[in-house]
C-alpha positions in Angstrom: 0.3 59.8 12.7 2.3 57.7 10.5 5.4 60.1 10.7 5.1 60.5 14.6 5.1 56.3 15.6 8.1 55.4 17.2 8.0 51.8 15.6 8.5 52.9 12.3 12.1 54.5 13.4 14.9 52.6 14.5 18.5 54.6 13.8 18.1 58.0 12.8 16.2 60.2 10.0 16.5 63.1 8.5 14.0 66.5 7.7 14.6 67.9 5.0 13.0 71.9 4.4 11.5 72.1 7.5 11.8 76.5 7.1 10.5 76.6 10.7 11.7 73.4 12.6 7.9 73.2 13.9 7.5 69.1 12.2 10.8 68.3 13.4 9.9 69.5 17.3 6.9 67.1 16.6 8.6 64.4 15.5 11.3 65.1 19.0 8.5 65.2 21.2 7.0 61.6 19.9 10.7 60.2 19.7 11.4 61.7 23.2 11.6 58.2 24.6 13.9 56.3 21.9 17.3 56.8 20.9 17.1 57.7 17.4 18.5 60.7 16.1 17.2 63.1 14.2 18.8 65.5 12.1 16.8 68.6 11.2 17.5 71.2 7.7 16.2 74.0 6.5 16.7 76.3 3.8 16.8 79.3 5.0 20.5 80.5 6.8 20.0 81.0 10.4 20.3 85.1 10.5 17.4 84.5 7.9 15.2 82.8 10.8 16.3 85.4 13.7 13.7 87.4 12.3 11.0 84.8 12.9 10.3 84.3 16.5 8.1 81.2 15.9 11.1 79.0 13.9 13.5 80.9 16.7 11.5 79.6 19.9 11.3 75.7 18.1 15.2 76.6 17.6 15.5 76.6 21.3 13.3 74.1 22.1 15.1 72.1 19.5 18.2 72.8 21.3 17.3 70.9 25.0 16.9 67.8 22.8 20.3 65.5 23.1 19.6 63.3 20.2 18.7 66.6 17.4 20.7 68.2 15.3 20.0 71.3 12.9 21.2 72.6 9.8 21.2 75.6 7.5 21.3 76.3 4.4 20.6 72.6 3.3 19.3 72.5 -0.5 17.1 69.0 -0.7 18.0 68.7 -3.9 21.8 68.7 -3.0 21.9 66.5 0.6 25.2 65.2 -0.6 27.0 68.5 0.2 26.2 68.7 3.3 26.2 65.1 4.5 28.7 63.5 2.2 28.3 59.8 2.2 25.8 59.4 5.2 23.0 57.3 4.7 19.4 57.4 7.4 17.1 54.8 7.6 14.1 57.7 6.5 14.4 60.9 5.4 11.1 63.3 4.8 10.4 66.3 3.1 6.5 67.9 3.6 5.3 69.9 1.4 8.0 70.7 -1.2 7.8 74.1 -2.8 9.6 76.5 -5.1 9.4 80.5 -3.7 7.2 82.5 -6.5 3.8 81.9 -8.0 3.4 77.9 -8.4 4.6 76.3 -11.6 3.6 72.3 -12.1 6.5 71.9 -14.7 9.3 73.7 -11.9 7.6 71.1 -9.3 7.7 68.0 -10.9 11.4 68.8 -11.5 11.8 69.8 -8.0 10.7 66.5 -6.7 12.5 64.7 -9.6 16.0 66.5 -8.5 14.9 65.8 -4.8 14.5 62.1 -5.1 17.4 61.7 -7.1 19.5 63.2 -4.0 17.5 61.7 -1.0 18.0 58.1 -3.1 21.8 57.9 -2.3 21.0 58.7 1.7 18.6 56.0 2.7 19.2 52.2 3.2 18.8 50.3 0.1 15.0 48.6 0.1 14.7 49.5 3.9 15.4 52.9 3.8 12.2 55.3 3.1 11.7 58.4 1.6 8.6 60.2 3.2 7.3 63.2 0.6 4.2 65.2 2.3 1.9 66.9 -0.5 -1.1 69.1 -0.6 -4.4 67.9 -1.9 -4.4 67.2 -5.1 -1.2 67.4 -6.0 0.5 63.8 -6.0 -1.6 62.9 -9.0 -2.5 59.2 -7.2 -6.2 57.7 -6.5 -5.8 58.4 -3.1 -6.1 62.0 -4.1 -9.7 62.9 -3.0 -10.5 65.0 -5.3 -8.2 63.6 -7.8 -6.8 65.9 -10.4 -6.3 64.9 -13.8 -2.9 63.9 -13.9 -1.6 66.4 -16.5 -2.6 68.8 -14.0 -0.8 67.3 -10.7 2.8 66.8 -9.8 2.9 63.2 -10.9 4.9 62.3 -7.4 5.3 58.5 -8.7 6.7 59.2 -12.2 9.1 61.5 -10.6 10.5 59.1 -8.0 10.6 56.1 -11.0 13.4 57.7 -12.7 15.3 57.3 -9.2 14.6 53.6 -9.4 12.0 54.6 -6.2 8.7 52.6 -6.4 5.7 53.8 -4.0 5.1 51.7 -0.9 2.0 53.1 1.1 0.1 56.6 1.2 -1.1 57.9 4.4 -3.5 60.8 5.7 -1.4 63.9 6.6 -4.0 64.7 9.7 -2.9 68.5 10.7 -4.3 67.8 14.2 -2.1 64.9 14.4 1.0 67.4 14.4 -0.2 69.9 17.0 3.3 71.7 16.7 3.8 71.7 12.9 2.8 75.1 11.3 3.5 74.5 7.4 5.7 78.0 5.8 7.5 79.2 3.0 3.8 80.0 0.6 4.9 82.0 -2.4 8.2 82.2 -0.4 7.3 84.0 2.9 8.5 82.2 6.0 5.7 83.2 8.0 2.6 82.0 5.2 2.0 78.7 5.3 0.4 76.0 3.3 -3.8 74.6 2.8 -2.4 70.9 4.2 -5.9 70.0 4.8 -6.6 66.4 3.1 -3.1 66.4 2.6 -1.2 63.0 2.0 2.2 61.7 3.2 3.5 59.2 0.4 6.2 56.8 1.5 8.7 55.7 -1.4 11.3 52.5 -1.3 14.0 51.5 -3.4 12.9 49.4 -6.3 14.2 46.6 -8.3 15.9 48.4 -11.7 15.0 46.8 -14.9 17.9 45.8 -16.8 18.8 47.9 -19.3 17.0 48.5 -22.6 19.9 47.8 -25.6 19.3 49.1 -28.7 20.0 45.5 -30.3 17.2 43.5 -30.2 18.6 40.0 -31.0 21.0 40.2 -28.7 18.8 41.2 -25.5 16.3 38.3 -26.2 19.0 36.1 -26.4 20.1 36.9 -23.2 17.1 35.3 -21.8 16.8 37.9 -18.8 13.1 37.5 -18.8 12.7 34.1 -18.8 15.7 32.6 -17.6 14.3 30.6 -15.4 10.5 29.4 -15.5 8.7 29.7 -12.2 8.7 25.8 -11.8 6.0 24.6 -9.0 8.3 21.4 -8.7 9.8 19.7 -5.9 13.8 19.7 -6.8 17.1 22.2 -6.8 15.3 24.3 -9.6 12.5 24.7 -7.6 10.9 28.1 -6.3 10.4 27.6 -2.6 9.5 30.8 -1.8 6.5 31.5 -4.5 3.0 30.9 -3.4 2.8 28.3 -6.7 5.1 25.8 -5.5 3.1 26.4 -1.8 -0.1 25.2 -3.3 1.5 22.4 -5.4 3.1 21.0 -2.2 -0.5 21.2 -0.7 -2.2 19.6 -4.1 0.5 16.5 -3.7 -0.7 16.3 -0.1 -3.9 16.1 -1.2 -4.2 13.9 -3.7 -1.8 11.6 -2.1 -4.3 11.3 1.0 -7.4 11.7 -0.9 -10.0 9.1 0.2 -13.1 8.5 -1.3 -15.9 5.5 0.4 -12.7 4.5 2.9 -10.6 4.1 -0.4 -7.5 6.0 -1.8 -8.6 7.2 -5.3 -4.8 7.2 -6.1 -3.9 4.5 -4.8 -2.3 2.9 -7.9 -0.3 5.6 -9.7 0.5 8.7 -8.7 2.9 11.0 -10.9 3.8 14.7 -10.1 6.2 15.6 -13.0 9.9 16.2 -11.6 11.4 17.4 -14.6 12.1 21.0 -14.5 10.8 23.2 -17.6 13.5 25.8 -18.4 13.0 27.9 -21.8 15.4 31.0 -23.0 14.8 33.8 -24.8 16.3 32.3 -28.1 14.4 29.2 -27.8 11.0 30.3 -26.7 9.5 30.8 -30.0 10.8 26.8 -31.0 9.4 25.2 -27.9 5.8 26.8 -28.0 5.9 25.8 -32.3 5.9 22.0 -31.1 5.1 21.5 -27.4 2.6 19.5 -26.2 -0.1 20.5 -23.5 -0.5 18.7 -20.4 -3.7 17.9 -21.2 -2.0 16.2 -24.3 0.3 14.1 -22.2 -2.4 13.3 -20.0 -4.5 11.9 -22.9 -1.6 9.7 -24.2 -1.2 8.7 -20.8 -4.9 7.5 -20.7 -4.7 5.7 -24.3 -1.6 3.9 -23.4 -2.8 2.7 -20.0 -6.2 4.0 -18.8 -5.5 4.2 -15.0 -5.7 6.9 -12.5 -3.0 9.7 -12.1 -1.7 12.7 -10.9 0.3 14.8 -13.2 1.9 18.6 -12.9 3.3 20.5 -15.6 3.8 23.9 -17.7 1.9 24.9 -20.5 3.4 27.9 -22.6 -0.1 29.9 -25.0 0.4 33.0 -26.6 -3.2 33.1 -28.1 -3.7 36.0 -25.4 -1.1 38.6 -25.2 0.6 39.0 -21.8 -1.0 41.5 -19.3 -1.7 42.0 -15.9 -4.2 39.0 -16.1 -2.8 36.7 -18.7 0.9 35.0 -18.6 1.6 33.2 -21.5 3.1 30.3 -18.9 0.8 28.6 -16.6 1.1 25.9 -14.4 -1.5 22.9 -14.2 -2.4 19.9 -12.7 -4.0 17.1 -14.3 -5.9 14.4 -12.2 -7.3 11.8 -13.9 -9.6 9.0 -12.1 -10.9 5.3 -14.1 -13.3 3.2 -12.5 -14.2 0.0 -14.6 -16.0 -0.6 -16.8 -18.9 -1.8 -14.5 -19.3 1.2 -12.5 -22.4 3.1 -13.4 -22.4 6.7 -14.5 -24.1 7.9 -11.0 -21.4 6.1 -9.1 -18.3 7.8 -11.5 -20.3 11.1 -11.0 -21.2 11.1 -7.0 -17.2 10.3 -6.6 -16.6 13.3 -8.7 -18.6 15.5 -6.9 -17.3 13.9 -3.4 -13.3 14.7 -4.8 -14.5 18.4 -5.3 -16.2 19.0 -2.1 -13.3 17.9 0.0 -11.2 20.0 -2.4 -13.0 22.9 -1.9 -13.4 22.3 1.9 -9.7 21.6 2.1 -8.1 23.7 -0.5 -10.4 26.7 -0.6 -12.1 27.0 2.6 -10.2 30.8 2.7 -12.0 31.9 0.0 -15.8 33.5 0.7 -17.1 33.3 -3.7 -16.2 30.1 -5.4 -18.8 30.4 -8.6 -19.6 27.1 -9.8 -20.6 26.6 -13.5 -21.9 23.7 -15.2 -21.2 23.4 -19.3 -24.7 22.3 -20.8 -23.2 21.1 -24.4 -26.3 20.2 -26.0 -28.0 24.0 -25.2 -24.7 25.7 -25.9 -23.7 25.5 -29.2 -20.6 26.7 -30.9 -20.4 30.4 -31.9 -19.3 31.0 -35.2 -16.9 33.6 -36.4 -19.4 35.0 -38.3 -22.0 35.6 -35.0 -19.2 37.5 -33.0 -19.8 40.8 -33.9 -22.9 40.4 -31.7 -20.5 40.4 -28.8 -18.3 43.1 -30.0 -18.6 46.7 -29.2 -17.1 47.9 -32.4 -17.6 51.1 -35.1 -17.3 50.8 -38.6 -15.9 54.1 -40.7 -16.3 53.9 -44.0 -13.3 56.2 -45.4 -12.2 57.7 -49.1 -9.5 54.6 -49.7 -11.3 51.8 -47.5 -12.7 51.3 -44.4 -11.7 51.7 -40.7 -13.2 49.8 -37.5 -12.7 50.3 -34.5 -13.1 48.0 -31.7 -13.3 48.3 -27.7 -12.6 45.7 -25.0 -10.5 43.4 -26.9 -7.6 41.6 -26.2 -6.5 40.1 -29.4 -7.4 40.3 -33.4 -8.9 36.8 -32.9 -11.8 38.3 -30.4 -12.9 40.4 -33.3 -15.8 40.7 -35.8 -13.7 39.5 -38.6 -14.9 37.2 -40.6 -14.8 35.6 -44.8 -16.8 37.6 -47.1 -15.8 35.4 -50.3 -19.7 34.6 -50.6 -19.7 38.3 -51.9 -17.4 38.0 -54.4 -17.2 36.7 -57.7 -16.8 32.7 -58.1 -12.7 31.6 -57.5 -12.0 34.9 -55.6 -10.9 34.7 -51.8 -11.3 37.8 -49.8 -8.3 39.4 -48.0 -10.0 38.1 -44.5 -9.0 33.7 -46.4 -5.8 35.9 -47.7 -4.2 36.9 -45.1 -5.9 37.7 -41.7 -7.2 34.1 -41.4 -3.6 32.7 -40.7 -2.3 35.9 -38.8 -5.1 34.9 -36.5 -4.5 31.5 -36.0 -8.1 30.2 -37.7 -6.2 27.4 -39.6 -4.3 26.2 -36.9 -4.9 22.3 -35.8 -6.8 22.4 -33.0 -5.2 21.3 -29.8 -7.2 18.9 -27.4 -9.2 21.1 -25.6 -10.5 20.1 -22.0 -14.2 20.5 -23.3 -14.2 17.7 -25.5 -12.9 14.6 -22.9 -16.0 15.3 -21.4 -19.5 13.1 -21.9 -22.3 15.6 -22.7 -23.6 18.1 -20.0 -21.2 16.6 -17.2 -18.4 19.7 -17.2 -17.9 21.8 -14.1 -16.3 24.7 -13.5 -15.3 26.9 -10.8 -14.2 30.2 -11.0 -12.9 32.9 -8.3 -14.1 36.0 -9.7 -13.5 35.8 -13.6 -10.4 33.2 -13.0 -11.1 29.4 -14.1 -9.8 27.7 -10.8 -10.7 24.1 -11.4 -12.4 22.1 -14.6 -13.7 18.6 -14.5 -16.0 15.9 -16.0 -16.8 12.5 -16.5 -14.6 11.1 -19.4 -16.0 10.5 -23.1 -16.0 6.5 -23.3 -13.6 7.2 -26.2 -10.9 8.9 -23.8 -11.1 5.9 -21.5 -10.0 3.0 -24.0 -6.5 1.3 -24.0 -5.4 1.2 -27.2 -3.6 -2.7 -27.1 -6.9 -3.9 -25.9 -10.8 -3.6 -26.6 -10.9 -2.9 -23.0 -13.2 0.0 -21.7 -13.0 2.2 -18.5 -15.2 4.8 -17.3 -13.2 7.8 -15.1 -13.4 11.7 -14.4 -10.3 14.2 -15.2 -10.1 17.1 -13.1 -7.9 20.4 -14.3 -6.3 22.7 -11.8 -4.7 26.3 -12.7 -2.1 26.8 -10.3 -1.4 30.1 -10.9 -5.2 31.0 -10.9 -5.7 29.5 -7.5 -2.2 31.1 -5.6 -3.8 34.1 -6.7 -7.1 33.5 -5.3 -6.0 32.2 -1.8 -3.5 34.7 -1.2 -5.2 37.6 -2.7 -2.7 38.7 -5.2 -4.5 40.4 -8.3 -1.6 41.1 -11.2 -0.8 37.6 -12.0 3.3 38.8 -13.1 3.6 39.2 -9.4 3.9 35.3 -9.7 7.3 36.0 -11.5 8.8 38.9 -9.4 12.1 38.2 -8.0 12.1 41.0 -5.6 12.9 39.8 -1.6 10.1 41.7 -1.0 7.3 38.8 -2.4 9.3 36.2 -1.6 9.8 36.4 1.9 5.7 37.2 1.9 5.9 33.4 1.0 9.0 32.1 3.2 7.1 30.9 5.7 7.3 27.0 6.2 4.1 26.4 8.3 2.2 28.2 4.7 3.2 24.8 3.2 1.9 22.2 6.2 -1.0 24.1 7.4 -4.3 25.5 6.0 -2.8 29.2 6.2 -3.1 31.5 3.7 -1.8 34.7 4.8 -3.0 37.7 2.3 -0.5 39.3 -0.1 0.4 42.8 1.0 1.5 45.2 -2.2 5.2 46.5 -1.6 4.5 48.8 -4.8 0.9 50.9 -5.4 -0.4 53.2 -8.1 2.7 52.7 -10.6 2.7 54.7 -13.4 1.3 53.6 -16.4 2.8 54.5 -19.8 0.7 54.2 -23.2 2.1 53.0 -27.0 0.1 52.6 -29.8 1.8 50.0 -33.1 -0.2 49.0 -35.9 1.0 47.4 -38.9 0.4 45.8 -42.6 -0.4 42.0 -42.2 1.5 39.8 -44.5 1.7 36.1 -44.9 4.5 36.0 -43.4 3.1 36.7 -40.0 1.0 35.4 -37.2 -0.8 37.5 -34.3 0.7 34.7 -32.0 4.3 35.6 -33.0 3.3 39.2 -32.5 2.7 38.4 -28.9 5.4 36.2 -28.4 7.8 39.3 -29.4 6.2 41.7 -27.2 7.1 38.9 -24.0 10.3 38.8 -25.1 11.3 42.5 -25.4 9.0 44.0 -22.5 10.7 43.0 -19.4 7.1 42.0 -17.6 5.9 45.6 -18.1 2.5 45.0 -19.8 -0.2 45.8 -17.9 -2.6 45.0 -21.2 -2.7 45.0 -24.7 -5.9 45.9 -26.9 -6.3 45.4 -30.0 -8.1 49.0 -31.5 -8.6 49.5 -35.0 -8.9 47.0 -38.3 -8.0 49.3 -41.5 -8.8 47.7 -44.9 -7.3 49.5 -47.9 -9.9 48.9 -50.6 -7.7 50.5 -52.9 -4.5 49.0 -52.6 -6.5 45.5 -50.9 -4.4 45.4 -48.2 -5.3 45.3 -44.2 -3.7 46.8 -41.0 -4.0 45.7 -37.6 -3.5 48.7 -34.6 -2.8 47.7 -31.2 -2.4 49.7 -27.8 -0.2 48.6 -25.3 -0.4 49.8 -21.6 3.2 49.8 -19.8 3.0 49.4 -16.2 5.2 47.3 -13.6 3.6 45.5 -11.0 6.8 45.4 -9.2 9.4 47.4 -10.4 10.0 51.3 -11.3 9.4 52.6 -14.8 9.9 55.5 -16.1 8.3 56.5 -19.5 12.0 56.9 -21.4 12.5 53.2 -20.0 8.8 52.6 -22.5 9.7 54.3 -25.1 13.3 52.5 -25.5 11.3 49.0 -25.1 8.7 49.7 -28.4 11.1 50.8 -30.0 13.1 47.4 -29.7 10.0 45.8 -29.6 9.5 47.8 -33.4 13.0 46.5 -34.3 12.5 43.2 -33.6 9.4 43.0 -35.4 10.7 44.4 -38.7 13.6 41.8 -38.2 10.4 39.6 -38.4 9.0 41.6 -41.9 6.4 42.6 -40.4 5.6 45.9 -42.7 5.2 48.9 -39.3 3.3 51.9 -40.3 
């Protein structure tokens, strides 16, 4: 029925190869009683329809109706001819079809012309174009049973390359249209069409991307991608309108007001970061060389004056490459909490536990799994680099010239099974692995503070929301606790909050980029100003489904010059947010030449936006110029 309720109508809409007018006397009928008007087409000239008496009596039922009018001759892949300029607030076309045998090739292009045309006749992003297909064919999940998509009419890549993004599917229930009689099979007005299990697919316009140059320098120093940072901070720069900054706003309340045994545990110093992080294109690379973590700053906060805090910020990590479930920027809070000295270790831990229980009561009391987790250090030990491989589902092919392994499941080069096989080799020799790959991987980086080691053995918590790290806390190492001008000792717990983890959880949004979107769409989701005051968390409803998904493969020589970091930092910058996931698939070492090659696939998908797979192939290929700009050696 979604074609036939009156609510979804408001000025007028437009059929579009309707051979027999049947759909559009069922869509008069249900609109009998509102004042839209509906303007009807077909294909076929009128003395082509005298000679069918069922599309001649809906003619002149058709005909009683004030607010309908009918055309002839209309070619849907051509509505500018007849209707100029005119725009409709819907137009819909069921069950498109060429005349002659069926061809998936002339179909596709049939729908790609159509959309192309319909696009210029609705109302930008509240206009609708409706497309009705059989089963099967639109090439979507909702397809039941699906077809391979080489074998369907791929309805959503076709409507991409008008800038058209998909915004709900719907049942086409044949009883539901007791007047529609489908026609024009193999090109014979009077055969119709299987519709059973057919599907109605509702398109809107979509944000474009910007365009793809063929420069690569100077696109990433225009800084479109990340020209402002999606700061969860309470000032002109702000993002009102994002469900980050909602749950900051909330987090300051609570903290604030947070009472523990009728006393404020912040009661002395309080500090929510007001200083806006914004980062360009040009100067992305520089800022994530040398910036400090929050957890860094919160440290030197506790060595310089161990007291209790609150503190927000942005930390930028490209040790994961970006994806639907990874953003290289994230947004944290940092509470820390010092008792002295005299406190015992139960009292500093039952306050912890008191702080999360009101924070789950009053932060996550929408969600129905919060998995708790409790870090044993002393029966977890580290896991080498060497012991990986008994995590990794890999293959090892042992070729003519060297030897090829493939790996599944993995996100970066650094998740592998690689590890240093000089113990093999004669005394004074390094393998390639010490060579080269160890630094390309990041092994001999300085390690950053890490969350895990603030905390006193066996005392770290964390809580996840499905495989997302919501919130981790402890009770501080004695040697985290200690002013450095003084011999003085506190004792305290520090609590870690992912913001961007926890939007996502409480209003159900599941592709983490969505956080960045600057469609009107998400953002008035979030507009609400009782969503910041109140415990309401009204669930994120997807303006875009079942995008299509584009797939590039890039492998390379490593060299000293380069870093698997840098490699991810240039695919942010060149990609436009249109990573769904990177995997890294195949280690080559070329015994011969002793030399190793990295392969990587990359998924292209929007989460928000149309793509269209000319749009992919423009980005790799900057993404390939930019890299060999870097010397990276591209096979």
């Amino acid at each position: 029925m979604a074609l036939l309720d009156p609510k979804l109508y408001s000025e007028n809409v437009l059929i579009v190869g309707d051979g027999n007018f049947s759909f559009t006397l069922c869509l008069a009928s249900a609109l009998s009683y509102t004042s839209v008007k509906i303007v009807a087409t077909s294909l076929d000239s009128r003395a082509e329809l005298a000679n069918n008496d069922f599309a001649v009596e809906n003619i002149a039922k058709l005909s009683e109706y004030e607010n309908v009018e009918m055309f002839h001759e209309v070619d849907a892949t051509n509505i500018s001819k007849t209707f100029g300029s005119r725009v409709f607030d819907r137009i819909i076309f069921n069950f498109p079809h060429l005349g002659g045998k069926s061809n998936i090739g002339k179909s596709r292009k049939l729908l790609e012309l159509f959309f192309a045309s319909a696009v210029k006749h609705v109302e930008p992003f509240e206009g609708e174009i409706c497309v009705s297909l059989c089963q099967g064919q639109g090439g979507t999940p909702m397809d039941n049973p699906r077809r391979e998509l080489g074998n369907s009419w791929q309805v959503v890549y076709q409507a991409a390359k008008s800038d058209l993004i998909l915004r709900a599917v719907y049942p086409f229930t044949s009883a539901d249209y007791h007047c529609y009689r489908s026609a024009g099979f193999r090109g014979q007005l009077d055969k119709g069409f299987h519709t059973v299990n057919g599907l109605t697919h509702v398109f809107v316009h979509g944000v474009p991307l910007d365009i793809v140059p063929d420069d690569a320098e100077s696109f990433i120093h225009r800084g479109n991608d990340t020209k402002r940072l999606c700061c969860p901070l309470e000032n002109h720069c702000a993002v009102p309108c994002n469900p980050v900054y909602i749950i900051t706003n909330k987090l300051k309340s609570f903290f604030l007001d947070l009472v523990v045994d009728d006393a404020h545990v912040f009661s002395e110093f309080t500090e929510f970061d007001n200083s806006p992080l914004q980062v360009d294109q040009s100067s992305l690379v520089e800022v994530t060389r040398d910036n400090k973590t929050l957890l860094d700053k919160a440290v030197h906060c506790l060595k310089e004056k161990a007291c209790s805090f609150v503190m927000s910020g942005t930390d930028i990590n490209f040790f994961f490459p970006p994806s639907s479930e990874n953003h290289p920027i994230s947004h944290k809070v940092i509470a820390v909490h010092t008792m002295s000295n005299s406190a015992t270790a139960a009292e500093v831990r039952s306050n912890l536990e008191a702080v999360i229980d009101l924070f789950l009561k009053n932060m996550c009391c929408d969600l129905n799994v919060v998995r708790k987790r409790t870090k044993c250090s002393s029966n977890s030990p580290a896991i080498s680099t060497s012991d990986l491989h008994l995590f990794t589902n890999s293959e090892i092919i042992e070729l003519p010239n060297g030897t090829q392994t493939k790996f599944k499941n993995l996100e970066n080069g650094a998740s592998a099974d690689i590890g240093c096989e000089c113990g093999k080799l004669r005394a004074q020799e390094m393998c390639i692995f010490c060579r080269l790959e160890k630094k390309y991987l990041g092994y001999d980086k300085s390690p950053e503070v890490c969350v895990n080691n603030l905390f006193q053995p066996s005392t770290q918590t964390e809580m996840y929301h499905g495989e997302r790290v919501i919130l981790s806390c402890g009770i501080l190492d004695s040697n985290v606790v200690h002013i450095k001008t003084s011999q003085q000792h506190f004792q305290g717990w520090l609590m870690e909050l992912n913001l961007d983890n926890l939007a996502m959880a409480l209003f159900g949004i599941r592709d983490i980029r969505l956080l960045w979107s600057d469609d009107e769409r998400f953002k008035k989701q979030f507009s609400d100003p009782q969503e910041s005051v109140f415990q309401v968390y009204k669930k994120f409803e997807a303006f875009s489904i079942f995008p299509p998904c584009y797939i590039h493969d890039i492998s390379f020589w490593i060299t000293e010059h380069m870093t698997e970091e840098r490699f991810f930092k240039d695919i942010f910058e060149t990609t436009q947010g249109c990573i769904q996931d990177v995997q890294f698939i195949e280690r080559y070492h070329d015994t011969v030449q002793d030399k190793v090659s990295y392969n990587y696939r990359m998924i292209y998908s929007s989460s928000d936006r149309p793509l269209t797979h000319i749009q992919t192939v423009r980005m790799q290929n900057l993404l390939r110029k930019r890299l060999l700009s870097c010397h990276y050696h591209l096979k």
